[in-house]
N, C-alpha and C positions, 0 to 999 in steps of 0.2 A: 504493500500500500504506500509506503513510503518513496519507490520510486514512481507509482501514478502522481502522487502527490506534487514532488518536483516535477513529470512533463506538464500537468495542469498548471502553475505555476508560467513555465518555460509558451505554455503555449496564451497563455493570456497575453502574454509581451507580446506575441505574434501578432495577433488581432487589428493592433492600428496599422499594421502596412499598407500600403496602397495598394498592393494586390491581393492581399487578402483578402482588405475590404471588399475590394472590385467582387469578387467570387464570392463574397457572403450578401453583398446588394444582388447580385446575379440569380443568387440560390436561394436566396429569400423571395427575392419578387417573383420568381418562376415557381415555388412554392405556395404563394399566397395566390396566385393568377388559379391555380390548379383546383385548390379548395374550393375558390370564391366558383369557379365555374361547376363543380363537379354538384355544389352547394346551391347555385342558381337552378341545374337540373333538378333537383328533387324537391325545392321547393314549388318551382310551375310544374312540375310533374305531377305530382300531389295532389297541386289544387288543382291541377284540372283532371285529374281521375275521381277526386270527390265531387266536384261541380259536375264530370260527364257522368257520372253513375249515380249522384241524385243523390247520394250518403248523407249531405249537408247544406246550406244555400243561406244567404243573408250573414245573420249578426254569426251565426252557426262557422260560416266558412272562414269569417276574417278571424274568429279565435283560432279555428284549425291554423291558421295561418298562421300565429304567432304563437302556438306550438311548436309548428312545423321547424319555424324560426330558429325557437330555440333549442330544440332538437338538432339545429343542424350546426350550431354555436358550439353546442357541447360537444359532438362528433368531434368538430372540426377540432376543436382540440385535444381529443383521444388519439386522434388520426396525425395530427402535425406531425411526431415523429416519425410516422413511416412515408410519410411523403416528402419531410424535408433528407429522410436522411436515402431514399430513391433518385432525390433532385441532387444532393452533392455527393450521389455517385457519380453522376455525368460530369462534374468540377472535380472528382479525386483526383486526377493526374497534375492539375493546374498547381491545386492547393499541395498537394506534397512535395511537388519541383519549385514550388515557393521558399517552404521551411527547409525541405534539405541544400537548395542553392543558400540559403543564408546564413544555415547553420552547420551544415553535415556534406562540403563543395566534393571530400573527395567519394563520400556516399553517392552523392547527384552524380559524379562521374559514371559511376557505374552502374549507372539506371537502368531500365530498360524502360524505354519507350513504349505506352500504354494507349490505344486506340480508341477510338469513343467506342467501337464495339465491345471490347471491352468493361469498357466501363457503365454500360447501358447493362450489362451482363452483371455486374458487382452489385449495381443498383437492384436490379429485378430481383438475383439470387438473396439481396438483404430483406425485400418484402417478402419473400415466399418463406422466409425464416423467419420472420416477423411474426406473418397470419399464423403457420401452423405450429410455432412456440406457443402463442398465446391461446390458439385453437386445443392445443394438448395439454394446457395449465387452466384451461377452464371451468373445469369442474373443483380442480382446489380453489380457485378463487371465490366461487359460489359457494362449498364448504365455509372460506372462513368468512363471508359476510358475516356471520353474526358475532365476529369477534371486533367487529368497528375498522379497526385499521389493520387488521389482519390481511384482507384481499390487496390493499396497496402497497403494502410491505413488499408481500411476495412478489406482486407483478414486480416491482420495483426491481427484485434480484432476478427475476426472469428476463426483465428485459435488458439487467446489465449484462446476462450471461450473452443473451444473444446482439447487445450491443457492442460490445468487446471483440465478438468474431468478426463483425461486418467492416469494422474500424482497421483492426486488424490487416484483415486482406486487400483494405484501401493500398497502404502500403507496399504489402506481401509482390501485390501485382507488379513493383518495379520494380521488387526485389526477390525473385521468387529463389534465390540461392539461400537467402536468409533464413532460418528454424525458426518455428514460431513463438509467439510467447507463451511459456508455463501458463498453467489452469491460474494460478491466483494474481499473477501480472494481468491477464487477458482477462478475469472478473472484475480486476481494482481498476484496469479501464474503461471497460463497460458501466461498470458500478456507476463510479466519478461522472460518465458523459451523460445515463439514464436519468441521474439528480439531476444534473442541469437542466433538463430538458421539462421538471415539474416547478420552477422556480419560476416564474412571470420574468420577462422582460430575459430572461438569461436564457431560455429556451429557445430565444431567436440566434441566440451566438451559438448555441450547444452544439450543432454539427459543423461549423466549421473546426469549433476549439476541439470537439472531438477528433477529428483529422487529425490536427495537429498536435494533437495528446499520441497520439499512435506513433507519431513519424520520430518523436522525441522519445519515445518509453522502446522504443523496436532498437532506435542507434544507438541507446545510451547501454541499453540490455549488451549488444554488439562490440561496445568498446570505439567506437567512433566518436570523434572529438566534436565538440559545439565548440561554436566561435562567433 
C-alpha cells in the first residue's frame, strides 16, 4: 500500500501538465457527450412508450418524467466509471507516453507503440470485466443490504480488484516484456483509483490519475529511475 501511496502522490503532480490536461478535457467531454446522449435516449424513449401505450397522460406523464429524470441522474453516476474508464482506454497510449517521456525517458524508449485498435480493445475488455464482476458479486451485494454499508464496502473492493487489472494492462500494453504487478500492489491500485472515483468533484480526475498511478507503481516496482 505504501508504494500505491507514493505513485498516487507522484501522479497528482502529473495532472497540471498541459497534456495531461489536454487528454482529461478530451476524456471527460467525450464521456459526458456519451451519458448525456445515451440518457436523452431513455428518457424520450420512455415517454413516448408510456404516452404511445396509454400507461399514463397529463399531470400522470410529467411526474413519470421526473422520475424518469432522476432515474437516469443516479445511473449516470453508477455508470461514470465504466464509461469514463472505456473512454480513457482510447487516450491510454497518449497519457502513459506522457508520464513515462517525463519521468521514466529510458522506459518510453522502449515502448512499444500501441494502436487505437488496440486500445479500443483494452477499453471494451475493461467493461466486459466491469459488467460480469459486478454481475457475479451481485447476489453478495443484495445479501449485505441489510447490513447498511455492507453492499458499498464490498462493491468498493470488487471494483478495486477489477480496477487494478484494467489500469494495469493500460500500461502492460507498451510494455508487455514487463511481469505484472503482485495481487496486493495491483489491489492497492485499484483500491486507491475505485475511492477516487466515489469522492464528488475527484471522480472527474480518477481515470486519468488512475493511469498514471499505474505507469509510476509498474516503473518504480521495475527499478526505473523518475526524474
Amino acid at each position: 500500500m505504501a508504494r500505491a501511496v507514493h505513485a498516487f502522490l507522484l501522479a497528482l503532480k502529473d495532472l497540471p501538465h498541459p497534456r495531461v490536461m489536454r487528454v482529461l478535457a478530451q476524456s471527460l467531454a467525450l464521456t459526458l457527450l456519451l451519458l448525456g446522449i445515451v440518457g436523452g435516449a431513455i428518457f424520450f424513449g420512455a415517454r413516448w412508450a408510456l404516452a404511445h401505450w396509454k400507461w399514463l397522460d397529463g399531470v400522470q406523464l410529467d411526474m413519470a418524467g421526473v422520475l424518469i429524470v432522476i432515474a437516469i441522474i443516479a445511473g449516470s453516476w453508477l455508470l461514470f466509471r465504466a464509461v469514463a474508464i472505456v473512454v480513457v482506454g482510447l487516450f491510454a497510449d497518449s497519457i502513459v507516453a506522457d508520464v513515462e517521456g517525463r519521468h521514466y525517458p529510458a522506459a518510453a524508449a522502449r515502448a512499444v507503440d500501441v494502436g487505437w485498435r488496440q486500445n479500443i480493445h483494452l477499453g471494451l475488455a475493461s467493461l466486459v470485466r466491469l459488467i460480469g464482476g459486478n454481475l457475479l458479486a451481485l447476489p453478495v451485494y443484495i445479501l449485505l443490504l441489510v447490513t447498511g454499508i455492507g453492499t458499498p464496502i464490498f462493491a468498493l473492493l470488487v471494483n478495486g480488484l477489477l480496477l487494478g487489472r484494467d489500469l494495469e494492462a493500460m500500461v502492460l500494453a507498451r510494455h508487455p516484456e514487463h511481469p505484472r504487478l503482485d495481487r496486493p500492489a495491483r489491489w492497492s491500485l485499484g483500491l486507491l483509483s475505485a475511492a477516487s472515483f466515489v469522492v464528488p468533484i475527484a471522480n472527474l480526475l480518477a481515470p486519468i490519475l488512475g493511469a498514471a498511478m499505474a505507469v509510476h507503481m509498474l516503473h518504480l516496482r521495475n527499478g526505473d529511475r523518475t526524474i
